[in-house]
N, C-alpha and C positions, 0 to 999 in steps of 0.2 A: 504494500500500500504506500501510494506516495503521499509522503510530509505536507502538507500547506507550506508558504513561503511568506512571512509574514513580513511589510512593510512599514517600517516601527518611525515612530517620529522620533528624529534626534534630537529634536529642542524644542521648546516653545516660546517664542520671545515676541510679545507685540503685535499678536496677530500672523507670524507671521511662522510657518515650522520646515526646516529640512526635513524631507523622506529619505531614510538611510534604509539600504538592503546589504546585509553582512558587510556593516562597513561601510559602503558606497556612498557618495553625497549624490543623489538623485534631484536635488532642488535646480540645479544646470541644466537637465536635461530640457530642449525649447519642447514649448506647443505643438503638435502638429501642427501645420501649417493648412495641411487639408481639412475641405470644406466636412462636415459632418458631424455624427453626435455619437455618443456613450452614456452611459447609466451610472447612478452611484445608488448603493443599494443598503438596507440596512436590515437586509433579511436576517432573522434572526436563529436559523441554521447553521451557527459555528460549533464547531469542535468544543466543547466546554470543559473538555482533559487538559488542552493544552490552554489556559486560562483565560478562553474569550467568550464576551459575554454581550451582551444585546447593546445599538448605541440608540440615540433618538438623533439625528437629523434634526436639526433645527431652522437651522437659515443656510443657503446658500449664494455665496455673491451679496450676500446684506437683505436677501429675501425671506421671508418667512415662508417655511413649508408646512401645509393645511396637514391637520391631522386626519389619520384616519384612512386616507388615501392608501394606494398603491407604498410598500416598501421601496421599491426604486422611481429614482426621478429621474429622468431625460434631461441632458444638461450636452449644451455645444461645444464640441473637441477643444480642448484648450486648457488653460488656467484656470483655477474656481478656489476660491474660500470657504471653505465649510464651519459651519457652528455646529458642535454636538455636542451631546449630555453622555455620560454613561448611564445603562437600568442596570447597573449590578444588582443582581439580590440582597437583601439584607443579612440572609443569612449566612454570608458568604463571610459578613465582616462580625468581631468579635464584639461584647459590648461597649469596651472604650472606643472602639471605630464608630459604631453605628450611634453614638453620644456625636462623635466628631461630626460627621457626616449629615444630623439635625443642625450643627451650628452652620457649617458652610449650604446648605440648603437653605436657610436665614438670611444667606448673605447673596442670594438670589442669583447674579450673573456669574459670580466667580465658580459657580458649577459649569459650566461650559467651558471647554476648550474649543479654539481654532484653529486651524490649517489650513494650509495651501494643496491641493491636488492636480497633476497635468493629464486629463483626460483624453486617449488617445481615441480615434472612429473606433467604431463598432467594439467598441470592451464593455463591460460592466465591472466595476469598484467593488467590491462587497465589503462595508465596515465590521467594526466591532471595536473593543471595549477590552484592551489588556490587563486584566489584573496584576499587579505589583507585588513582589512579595513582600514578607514581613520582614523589618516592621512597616505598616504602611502610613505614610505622612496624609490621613485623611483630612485633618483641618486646612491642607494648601492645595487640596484638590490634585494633590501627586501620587496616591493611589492608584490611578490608570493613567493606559494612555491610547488613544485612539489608533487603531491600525486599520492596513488595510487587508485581510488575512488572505482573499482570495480574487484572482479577476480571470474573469469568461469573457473571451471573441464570439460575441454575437452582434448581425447583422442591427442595426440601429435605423430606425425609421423613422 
C-alpha cells in the first residue's frame, strides 16, 4: 500500500506560508500559467492513523465559503489564500488542552490559520488538519497545522 505524501507548511508568518515536501521550499514554484481550474477539497476521508483530521475551509482569496455546500470548491489555476479552522475532536486532546482550546476559541480569529496554495488545471487539493505531538502549544493555536495530505488529476470543468 502506498504512503500518502503529505504537504506540510513550513511556516506561518503574516498571512503568508511556505509549502515544504521533504525538505523542499515549494513556495517558488510559479502559477500555471494555463488557462483553467482545480479543486480544493476538505473531504473528510483522511487516514486518521497517521494524524489527520477534518479542516473547515473558510475563506478563500478573502471570500467566505457558504456552509453546507459541496466539500470541494472550484477555484482558477493559480495562487489562492486559504483560511481554515481545524475540527479536531475533543477527544483527541487531554483536559489541560481542551481548557486551552475554550480560551483560544474566545479569542475568535486566532483559531484560523492561512496559507498560500499554487493550484495547478485539473488537480484536486485534498486538506486536513495535522495533529502535533505532545506536548501541544494549544493556547497559540500551534497544535496543528494545515496540510495538504493528498491531490487527484481530474478533469476540471
Amino acid at each position: 500500500m502506498k504512503l500518502p505524501v503529505f504537504l506540510m507548511l513550513a511556516s506561518l508568518t503574516a498571512g503568508s506560508v511556505a509549502l515544504a515536501q521533504s525538505g523542499t521550499d515549494l513556495a517558488a514554484v510559479p502559477a500555471s500559467s494555463e488557462a483553467g481550474c482545480g479543486r480544493i477539497s476538505s473531504f473528510t476521508s483522511m487516514p486518521r492513523s497517521e494524524g489527520l483530521f477534518p479542516i473547515v475551509l473558510r475563506r478563500i482569496d478573502g471570500k467566505e465559503i457558504a456552509g453546507g455546500g459541496s466539500p470541494a470548491v472550484k477555484v482558477s489555476a493559480g495562487s489562492h489564500s486559504l483560511m481554515v479552522a481545524d475540527a479536531i475532536p475533543p477527544v483527541e486532546f487531554n483536559s489541560t488542552e481542551r481548557a486551552g482550546l475554550r480560551q483560544l476559541r474566545n479569542r475568535r480569529m486566532a483559531q484560523f490559520k492561512t496559507f498560500e496554495v499554487v493550484v495547478e488545471p485539473n488537480t484536486t487539493y485534498y486538506l486536513a488538519a495535522k495533529l502535533a505531538p505532545y506536548p501541544r502549544d494549544v493556547i497559540n493555536n500551534a497544535h496543528w497545522q494545515p496540510v495538504i495530505w493528498r491531490t487527484r488529476s481530474e478533469r476540471c470543468r
